[in-house]
Each structure stands twice: as structure tokens, then as C-alpha cells.
C-alpha positions as semicolon CSV with decimal commas, in nm:
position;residue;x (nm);y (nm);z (nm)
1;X;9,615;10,951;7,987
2;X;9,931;11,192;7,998
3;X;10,260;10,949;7,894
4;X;10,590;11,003;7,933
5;X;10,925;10,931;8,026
6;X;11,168;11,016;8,341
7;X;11,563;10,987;8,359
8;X;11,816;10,987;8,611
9;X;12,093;11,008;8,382
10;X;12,259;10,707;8,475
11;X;12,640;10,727;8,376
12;X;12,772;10,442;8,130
13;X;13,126;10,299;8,228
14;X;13,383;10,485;8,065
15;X;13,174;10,787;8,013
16;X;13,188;11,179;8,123
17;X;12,896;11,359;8,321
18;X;12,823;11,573;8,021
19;X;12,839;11,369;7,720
20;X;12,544;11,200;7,959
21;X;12,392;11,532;8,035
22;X;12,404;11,592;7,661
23;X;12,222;11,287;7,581
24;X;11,935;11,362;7,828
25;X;11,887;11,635;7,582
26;X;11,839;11,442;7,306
27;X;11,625;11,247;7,464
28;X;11,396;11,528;7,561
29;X;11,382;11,644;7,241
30;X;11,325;11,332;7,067
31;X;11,045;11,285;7,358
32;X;10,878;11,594;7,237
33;X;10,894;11,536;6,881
34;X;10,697;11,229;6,923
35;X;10,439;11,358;7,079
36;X;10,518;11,260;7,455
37;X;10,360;11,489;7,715
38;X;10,593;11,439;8,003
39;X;10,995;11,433;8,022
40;X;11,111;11,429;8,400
41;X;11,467;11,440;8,522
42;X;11,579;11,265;8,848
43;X;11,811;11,440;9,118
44;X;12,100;11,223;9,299
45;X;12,442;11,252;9,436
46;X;12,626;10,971;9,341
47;X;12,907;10,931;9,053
48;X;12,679;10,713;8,881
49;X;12,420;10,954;8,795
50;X;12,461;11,286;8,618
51;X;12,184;11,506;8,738
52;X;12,223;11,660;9,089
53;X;12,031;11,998;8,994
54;X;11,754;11,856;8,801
55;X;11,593;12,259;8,743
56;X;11,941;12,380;8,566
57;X;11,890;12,060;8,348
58;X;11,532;12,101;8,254
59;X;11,598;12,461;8,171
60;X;11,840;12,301;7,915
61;X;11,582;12,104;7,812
62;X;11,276;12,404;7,810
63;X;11,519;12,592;7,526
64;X;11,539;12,262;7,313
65;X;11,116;12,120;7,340
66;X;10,804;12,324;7,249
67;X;10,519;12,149;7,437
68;X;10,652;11,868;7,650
69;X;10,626;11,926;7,996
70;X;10,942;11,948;8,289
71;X;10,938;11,781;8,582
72;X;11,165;11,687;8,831
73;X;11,143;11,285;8,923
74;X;11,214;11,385;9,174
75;X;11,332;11,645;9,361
76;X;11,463;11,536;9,738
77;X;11,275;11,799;9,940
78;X;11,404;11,685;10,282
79;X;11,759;11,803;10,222
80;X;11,639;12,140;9,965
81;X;11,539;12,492;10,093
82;X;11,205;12,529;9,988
83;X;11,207;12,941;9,883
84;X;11,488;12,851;9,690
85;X;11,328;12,538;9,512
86;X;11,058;12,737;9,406
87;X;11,247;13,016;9,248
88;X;11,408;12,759;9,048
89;X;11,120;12,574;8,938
90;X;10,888;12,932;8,884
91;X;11,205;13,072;8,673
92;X;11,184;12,703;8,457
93;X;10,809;12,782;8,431
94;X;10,810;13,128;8,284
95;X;11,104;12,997;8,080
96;X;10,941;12,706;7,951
97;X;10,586;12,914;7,907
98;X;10,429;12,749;8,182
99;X;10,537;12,422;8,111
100;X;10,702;12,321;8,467
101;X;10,618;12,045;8,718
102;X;10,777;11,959;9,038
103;X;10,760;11,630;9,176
104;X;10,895;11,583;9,542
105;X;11,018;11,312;9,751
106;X;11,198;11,181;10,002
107;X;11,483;11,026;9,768
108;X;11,596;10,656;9,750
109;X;11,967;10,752;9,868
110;X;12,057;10,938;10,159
111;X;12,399;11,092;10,055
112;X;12,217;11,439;10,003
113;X;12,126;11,504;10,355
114;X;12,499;11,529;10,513
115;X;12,617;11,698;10,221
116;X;12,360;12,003;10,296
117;X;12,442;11,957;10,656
118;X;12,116;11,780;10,725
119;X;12,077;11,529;10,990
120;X;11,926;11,162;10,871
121;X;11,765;11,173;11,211
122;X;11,498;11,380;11,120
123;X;11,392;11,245;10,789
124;X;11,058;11,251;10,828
125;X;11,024;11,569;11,026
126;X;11,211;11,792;10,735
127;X;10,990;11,596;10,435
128;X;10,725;11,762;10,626
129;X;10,847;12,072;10,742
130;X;10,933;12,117;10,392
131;X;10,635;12,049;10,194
132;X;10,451;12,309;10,456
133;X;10,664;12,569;10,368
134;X;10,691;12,481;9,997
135;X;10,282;12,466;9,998
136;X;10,265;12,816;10,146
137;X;10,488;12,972;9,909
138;X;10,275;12,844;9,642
139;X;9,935;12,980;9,762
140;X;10,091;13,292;9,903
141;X;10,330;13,436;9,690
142;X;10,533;13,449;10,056
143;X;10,806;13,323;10,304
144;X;10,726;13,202;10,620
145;X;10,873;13,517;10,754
146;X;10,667;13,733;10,524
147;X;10,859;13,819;10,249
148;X;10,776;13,801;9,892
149;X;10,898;13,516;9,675
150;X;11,013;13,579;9,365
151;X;10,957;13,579;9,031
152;X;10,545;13,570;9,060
153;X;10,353;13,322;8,844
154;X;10,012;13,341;8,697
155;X;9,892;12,993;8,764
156;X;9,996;12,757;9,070
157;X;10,259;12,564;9,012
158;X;10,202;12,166;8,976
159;X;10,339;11,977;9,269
160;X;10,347;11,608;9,311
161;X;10,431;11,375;9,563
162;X;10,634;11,120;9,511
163;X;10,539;10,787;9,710
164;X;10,722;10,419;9,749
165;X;10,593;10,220;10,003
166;X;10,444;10,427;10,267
167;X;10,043;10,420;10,314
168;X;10,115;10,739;10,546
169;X;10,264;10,935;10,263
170;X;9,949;10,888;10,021
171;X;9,730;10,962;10,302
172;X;9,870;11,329;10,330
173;X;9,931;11,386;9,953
174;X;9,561;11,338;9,919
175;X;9,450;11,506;10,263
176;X;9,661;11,826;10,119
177;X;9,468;11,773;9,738
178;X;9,861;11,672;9,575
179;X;9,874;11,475;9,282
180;X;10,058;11,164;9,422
181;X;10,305;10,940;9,176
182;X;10,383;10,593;9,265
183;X;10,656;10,403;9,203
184;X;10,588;10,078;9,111
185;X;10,972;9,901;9,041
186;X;10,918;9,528;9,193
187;X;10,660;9,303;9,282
188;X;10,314;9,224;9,169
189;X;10,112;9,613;9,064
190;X;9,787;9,462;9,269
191;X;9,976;9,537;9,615
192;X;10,007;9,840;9,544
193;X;9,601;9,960;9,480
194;X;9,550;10,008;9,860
195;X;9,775;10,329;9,810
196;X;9,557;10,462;9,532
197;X;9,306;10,389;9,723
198;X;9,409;10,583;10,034
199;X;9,506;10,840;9,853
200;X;9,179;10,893;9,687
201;X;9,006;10,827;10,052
202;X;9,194;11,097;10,221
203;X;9,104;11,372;9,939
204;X;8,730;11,219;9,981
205;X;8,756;11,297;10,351
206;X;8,926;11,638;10,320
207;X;8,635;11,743;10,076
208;X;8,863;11,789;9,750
209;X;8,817;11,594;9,435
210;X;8,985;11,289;9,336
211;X;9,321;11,432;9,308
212;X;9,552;11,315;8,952
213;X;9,747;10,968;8,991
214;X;10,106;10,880;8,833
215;X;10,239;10,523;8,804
216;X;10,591;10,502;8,732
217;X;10,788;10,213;8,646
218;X;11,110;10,073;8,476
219;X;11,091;9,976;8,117
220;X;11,222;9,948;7,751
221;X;11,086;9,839;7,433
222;X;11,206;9,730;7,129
223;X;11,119;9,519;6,788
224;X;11,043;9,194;6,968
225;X;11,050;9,081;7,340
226;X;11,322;8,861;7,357
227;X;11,570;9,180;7,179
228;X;11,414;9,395;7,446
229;X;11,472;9,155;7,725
230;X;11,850;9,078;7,576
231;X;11,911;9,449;7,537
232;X;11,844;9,544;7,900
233;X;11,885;9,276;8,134
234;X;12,261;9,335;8,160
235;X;12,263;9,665;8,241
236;X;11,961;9,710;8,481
237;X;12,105;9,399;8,639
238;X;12,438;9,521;8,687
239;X;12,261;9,912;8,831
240;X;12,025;9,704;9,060
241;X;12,287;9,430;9,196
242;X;12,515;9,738;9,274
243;X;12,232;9,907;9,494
244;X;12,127;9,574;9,620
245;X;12,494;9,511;9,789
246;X;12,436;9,778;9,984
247;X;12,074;9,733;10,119
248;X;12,150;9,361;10,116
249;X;11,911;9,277;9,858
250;X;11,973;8,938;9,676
251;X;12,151;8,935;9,309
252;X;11,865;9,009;9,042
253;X;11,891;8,678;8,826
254;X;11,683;8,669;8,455
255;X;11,430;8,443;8,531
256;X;11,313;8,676;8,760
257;X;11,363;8,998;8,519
258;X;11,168;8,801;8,291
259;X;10,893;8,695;8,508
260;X;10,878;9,112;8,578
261;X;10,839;9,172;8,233
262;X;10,509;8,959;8,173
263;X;10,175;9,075;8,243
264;X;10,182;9,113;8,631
265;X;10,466;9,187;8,690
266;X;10,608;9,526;8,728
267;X;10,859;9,571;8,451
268;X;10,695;9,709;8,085
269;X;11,019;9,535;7,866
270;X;10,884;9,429;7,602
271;X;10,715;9,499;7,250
272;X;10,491;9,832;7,153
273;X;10,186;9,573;7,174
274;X;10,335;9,445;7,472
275;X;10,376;9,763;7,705
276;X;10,021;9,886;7,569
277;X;9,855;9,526;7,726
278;X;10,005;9,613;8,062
279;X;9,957;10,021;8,050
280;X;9,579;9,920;8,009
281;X;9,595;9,652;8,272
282;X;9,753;9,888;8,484
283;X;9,491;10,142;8,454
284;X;9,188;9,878;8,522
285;X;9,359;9,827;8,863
286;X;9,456;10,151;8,949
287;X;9,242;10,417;8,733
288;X;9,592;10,684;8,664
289;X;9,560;10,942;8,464
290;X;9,959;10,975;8,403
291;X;10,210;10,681;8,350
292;X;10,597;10,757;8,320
293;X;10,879;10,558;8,236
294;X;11,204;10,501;8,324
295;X;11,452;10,348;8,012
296;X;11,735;10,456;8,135
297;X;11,831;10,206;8,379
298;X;12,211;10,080;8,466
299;X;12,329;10,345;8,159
300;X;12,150;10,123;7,838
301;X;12,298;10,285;7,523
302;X;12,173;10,591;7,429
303;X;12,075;10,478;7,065
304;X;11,841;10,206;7,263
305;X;11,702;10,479;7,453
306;X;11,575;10,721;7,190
307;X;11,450;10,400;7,004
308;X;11,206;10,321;7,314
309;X;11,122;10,687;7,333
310;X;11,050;10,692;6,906
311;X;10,826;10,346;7,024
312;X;10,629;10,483;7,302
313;X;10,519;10,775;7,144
314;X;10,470;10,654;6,821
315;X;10,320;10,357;6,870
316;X;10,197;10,318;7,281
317;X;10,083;10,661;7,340
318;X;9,827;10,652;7,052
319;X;9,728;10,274;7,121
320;X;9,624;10,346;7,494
321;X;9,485;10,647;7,413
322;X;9,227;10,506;7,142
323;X;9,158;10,191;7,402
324;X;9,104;10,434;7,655
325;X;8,870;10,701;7,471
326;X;8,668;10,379;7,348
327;X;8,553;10,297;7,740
């Protein structure tokens, strides 16, 4: 199983876009130093995040890491131009020595699409417009009008799709053979296996092989549960609460964060032994071959940050990889 981490470079109160843009950094690098395989980078539009061009940031990143690979996590593909995504994403590939992902979306805000001039009308129609076009630049080399994309790669580059709640979505990431990652944030994981399982179906159906399967989810780990439970809760309350005014979801309260955190629920806060449990619980219901992370939640301090990063790799990647090579 590939592990890593994703960010959306939340911004701390008090604190400028690029001291948090220089922290990402850090994290990637302390990511690839212990022995992580995946750092991904968020794009949104808001004052509370950092990263709105996740490909200039990951080209930061390429120059600072050796093996990790880039993603995005994710890129909002509704409101991008798709020749011009892939230029980006094929110039952080060559850059990186073919080390570049992209993973694509429809986004959880909507603020990108009138700042691009986009109507919110036709959300689904341009996810899907979009991926068609981005899909035959990829296996063409080509435009839809016909003209050459530039620069060429040597390999095809990795798309995902990123998926929330919608069964249709994982029915056409596997009826087009896309890797498909899920985001699993609240509620019990079980609900969520009829996705893998559509996903799997429609790739079945299409004749392609099973195509590759991300779960990501919120987290952070530390020395015991109760420090990692401490640690978080006021910040990822505080980031969820603010989003929740404005969809009108109720105030996040700790019994509930806690109840997240144990074995069913969706949360992995907890200890090394802890978020290794769950990973491999995870994987009996679902079967992934790729689980990401998110510690970044609500701005948590960046010292708590690269101490769940030192923990995963050090200590979770290796665990779940031994339980898993022993099946």
C-alpha cells in the first residue's frame, strides 16, 4: 500500500500566505525523508487556505524531495482549462523526473467558478466536458482542435478522480479505467464500500482491470491518544464549525470528534498503533491500494504536523506494510 499525506495549507490566525507556503515545504520534505510515497497539495480560493495553484507549489516541492511523488488533492477541473492544466502538470513531471500525479475534482467550494467566469449552473456539464478533453490530451499528445500539446512526455500521466458522495462519479472513473480517491471525512467507512464497489463494477463492465483505489481521510497522531485528541480538536473544530455555518451543518462538539477517532469511525487521531488498527480495518472493507492523509486541518501548528508526518512514516507505513505482505 502507497501512504501518504495531502495539505491544503490551511492558514493559522495571525499568519502570512507564505510563511504557510513555506511550511508546506517542510513538510514535503520531511514527508520524503521518511520514506512517504505520496505528498499532495490541495487547490482553493479562500483567505484561509494558501494554495490556489497547487502545480507552482509542487514544483517548489519537486526541487526540495528525491522520490516522493506530487499530486494535486485536488485540482478543481470544472473551473481549469484543461490544455493548460496539463502543461503544468507535464512541466512538474519532467521536472520532478516523472514523479507527477494529478488528482481532479469537482472542489468542495464554489468560489473558483465565478472567479474564472464560469457559471455554477453547469457544474456537472464542465466536470465532464473537462475530463474529456483532459483524457484526450493525454492519449493524444493533442487539442481538441488538433494542435499539439506541449512539452511531450514519455509515459501517461497519472490521473485520478476525486469522489465524495456521488455513486455516478465512481461509476465513470471506473467506466473510463481512472484511479478513483475517496474521501472519507464523516460517518461510519462501511457506507462508503458500495462506491468501491461500483467503481470496480464499472471497470469490470468496460473490460479494464480493477483500476487503483485511494481512501483519504482527516487525521493526526501523536505519543498517546488523549495528546492527539487534545492537540487537534480545537483547531479542526474551529475549521469545520466555520464551513458548517455556511452549509448549515450543526457545531462539531468532542464527544463526537472522539467517537470519529475510534475504530469505525472516520477520523485516524490517535497513536502510531492506533492509526495502523484502522488503516488495516480500512483495507479489509475496502481493499485500497493508496491511503492519504490530511493533518493539516483548521491550521494545527506546524511543529505538530511534521511530528505526525516523522510518525506515519516511521512507524505506520512500515507496520501496515509488514501486516499487509503477511496476508
Amino acid at each position: 500500500m502507497e501512504i501518504g499525506v495531502f495539505t491544503f495549507a490551511d492558514v493559522r490566525e495571525g499568519q502570512s500566505a507564505g510563511q504557510r507556503l513555506r511550511e508546506v515545504l517542510e513538510e514535503a520534505e520531511r514527508a520524503d525523508e521518511v520514506g512517504l510515497d505520496v505528498f499532495g497539495v490541495g487547490e482553493h480560493h479562500r483567505q484561509e487556505f494558501a494554495v490556489s495553484a497547487p502545480a507552482v507549489v509542487l514544483a517548489a516541492i519537486a526541487a526540495r524531495t528525491k522520490r516522493i511523488r506530487l499530486t494535486s488533492a485536488v485540482t478543481v477541473l470544472s473551473s481549469a482549462v484543461p490544455v493548460r492544466l496539463y502543461q503544468q502538470f507535464a512541466s512538474l513531471d519532467l521536472l520532478s523526473s516523472g514523479r507527477a500525479e494529478m488528482m481532479v475534482g469537482r472542489g468542495s467550494f464554489i468560489e473558483s467558478f465565478p472567479l474564472f467566469g464560469f457559471d455554477l449552473r453547469d457544474y456537472d456539464r464542465l466536470f465532464e466536458d473537462k475530463l474529456t478533453e483532459l483524457l484526450h490530451i493525454r492519449s493524444t499528445g493533442h487539442s481538441l482542435t488538433g494542435q499539439e500539446v506541449h512539452p511531450p512526455l514519455e509515459r501517461p500521466l497519472p490521473i485520478w478522480v476525486a469522489v465524495g458522495g456521488t455513486p455516478e462519479s465512481a461509476v465513470r472513473a471506473g467506466m473510463l479505467e481512472l484511479p478513483m480517491a475517496l474521501a472519507i471525512i464523516g460517518g461510519q467507512p462501511e457506507r462508503f464500500t458500495p462506491f468501491a464497489e461500483l467503481h470496480r463494477r464499472a471497470a469490470a463492465e468496460a473490460g479494464h482491470d480493477p483500476p487503483r483505489l485511494s481512501i483519504n481521510s482527516h487525521g493526526y497522531i501523536a505519543d498517546t491518544a488523549q495528546r492527539a485528541l487534545d492537540e487537534s480538536f480545537p483547531y479542526v473544530s474551529a475549521a469545520m464549525n466555520r464551513i458548517g455555518r455556511e452549509r448549515g451543518w450543526p457545531p462539531m462538539q468532542r464527544p463526537d470528534y472522539d467517537a470519529a477517532a475510534t475504530l469505525r469511525g472516520a477520523n485516524f487521531v490517535g497513536t502510531p498503533e492506533q492509526v495502523v488498527e484502522k488503516i488495516l480495518f480500512q483495507h479489509e472493507l475496502f481493499g485500497h491500494d493508496r491511503f492519504l492523509l490530511q493533518f493539516t486541518i483548521g491550521g494545527i501548528p506546524h511543529e505538530g504536523i511534521l511530528r505526525s508526518i516523522e510518525l506515519l512514516g516511521r512507524e505506520v507505513a512500515p507496520a501496515v506494510r509488514a501486516a499487509l505482505e503477511r496476508k
